[in-house]
N, C-alpha and C positions, 0 to 999 in steps of 0.2 A: 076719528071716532064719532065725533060732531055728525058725520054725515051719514054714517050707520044708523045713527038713532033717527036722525030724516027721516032716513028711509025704511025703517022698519025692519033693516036686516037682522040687526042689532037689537033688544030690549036696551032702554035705556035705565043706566040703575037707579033704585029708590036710596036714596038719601037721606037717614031719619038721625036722627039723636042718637041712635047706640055706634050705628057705624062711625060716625064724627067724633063721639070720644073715645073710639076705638083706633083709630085712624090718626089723632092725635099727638099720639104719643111718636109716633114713627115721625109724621112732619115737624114735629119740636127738635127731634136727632137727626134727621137731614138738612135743617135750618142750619143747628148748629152746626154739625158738620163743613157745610157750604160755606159758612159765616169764616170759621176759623180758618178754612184754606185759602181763603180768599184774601186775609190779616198776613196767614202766613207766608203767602207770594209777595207780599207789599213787604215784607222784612226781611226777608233773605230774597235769596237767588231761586229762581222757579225750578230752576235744576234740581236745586238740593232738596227744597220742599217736596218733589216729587218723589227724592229719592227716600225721605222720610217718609212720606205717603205709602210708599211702595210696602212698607212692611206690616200694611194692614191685614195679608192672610192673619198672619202670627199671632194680634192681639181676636183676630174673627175665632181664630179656633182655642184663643186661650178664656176667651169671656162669653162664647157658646157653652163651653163645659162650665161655669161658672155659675150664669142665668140660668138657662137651658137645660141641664144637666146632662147634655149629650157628647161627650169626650169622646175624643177622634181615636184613631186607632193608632199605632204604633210607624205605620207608614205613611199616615200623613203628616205625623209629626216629624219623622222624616225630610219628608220632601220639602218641608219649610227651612230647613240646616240650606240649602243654594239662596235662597231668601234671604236669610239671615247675615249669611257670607258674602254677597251680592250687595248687599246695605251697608255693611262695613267696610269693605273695600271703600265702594263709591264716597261717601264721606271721608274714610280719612285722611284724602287730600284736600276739601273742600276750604280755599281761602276765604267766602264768605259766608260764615259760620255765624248768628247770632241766638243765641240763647231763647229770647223772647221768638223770634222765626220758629225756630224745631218747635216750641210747647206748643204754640200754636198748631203747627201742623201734628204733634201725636194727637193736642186736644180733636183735629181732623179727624184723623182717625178712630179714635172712640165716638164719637159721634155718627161716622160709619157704622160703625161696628155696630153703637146701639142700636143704629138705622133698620139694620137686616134682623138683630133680635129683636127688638119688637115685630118687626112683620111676620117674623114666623111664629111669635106668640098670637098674633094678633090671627094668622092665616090657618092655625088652628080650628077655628072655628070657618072654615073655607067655604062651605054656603051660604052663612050667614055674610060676613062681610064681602066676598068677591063673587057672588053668585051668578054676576050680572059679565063680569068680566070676560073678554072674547075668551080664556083658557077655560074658561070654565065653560061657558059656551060650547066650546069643542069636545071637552069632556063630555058634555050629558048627550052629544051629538054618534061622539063615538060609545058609548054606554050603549 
């Protein structure tokens, strides 16, 4: 990206005060995010942690409708039952199972979770903060 804004191709974006408390909030829940899966591979088996990982759709479409107010439709709720089946299997063989591991890793996943809801609170206002961004770029290109 660096070298876009060199060279001109690219607008480089402006960077004030509303974008950075705007922007905030999402780098706080990717931190955390990062932070806790990170905990949670040092405490269990990275396997398992992944497999608790793995059931991020579920809490994404359960705490969009939540924050967000936008509740999935009947088929996507659906199609998360192979999800949910899939996660249960794979664990309930797992011999190295610790308590403090799993919370870590759900706490992972909410920390996702919030990661994507803010951004799409935040992406709301889509010219304002991402104006600068190659999509958007493209967008006013194809407009």
């Amino acid at each position: 990206m660096g070298m876009l804004w060199i060279t001109k191709i690219q607008p480089a974006p402006k960077i004030d005060g509303p974008l950075i408390l705007a922007l905030l909030p999402v780098a706080l829940a990717h931190t955390v995010g990062h932070v806790t899966a990170c905990v949670s591979f040092s405490l269990m088996a990275v396997s398992f942690a992944h497999i608790v990982k793995s059931a991020e759709p579920v809490f994404s479409v359960i705490l969009s409708g939540v924050f967000l107010g936008t509740w999935a439709p009947i088929y996507v709720w659906a199609s998360l039952l192979p999800i949910v089946a899939g996660c249960s299997l794979s664990a309930m063989k797992e011999l190295s199972f610790a308590w403090p591991g799993f919370l870590f890793a759900m706490a992972s996943n909410l920390g996702m979770v919030m990661r994507n809801i803010f951004s799409k609170k935040t992406m709301t206002d889509f010219n304002k903060v991402c104006f600068n961004c190659p999509c958007a770029f493209a967008k006013r290109k194809l407009a």
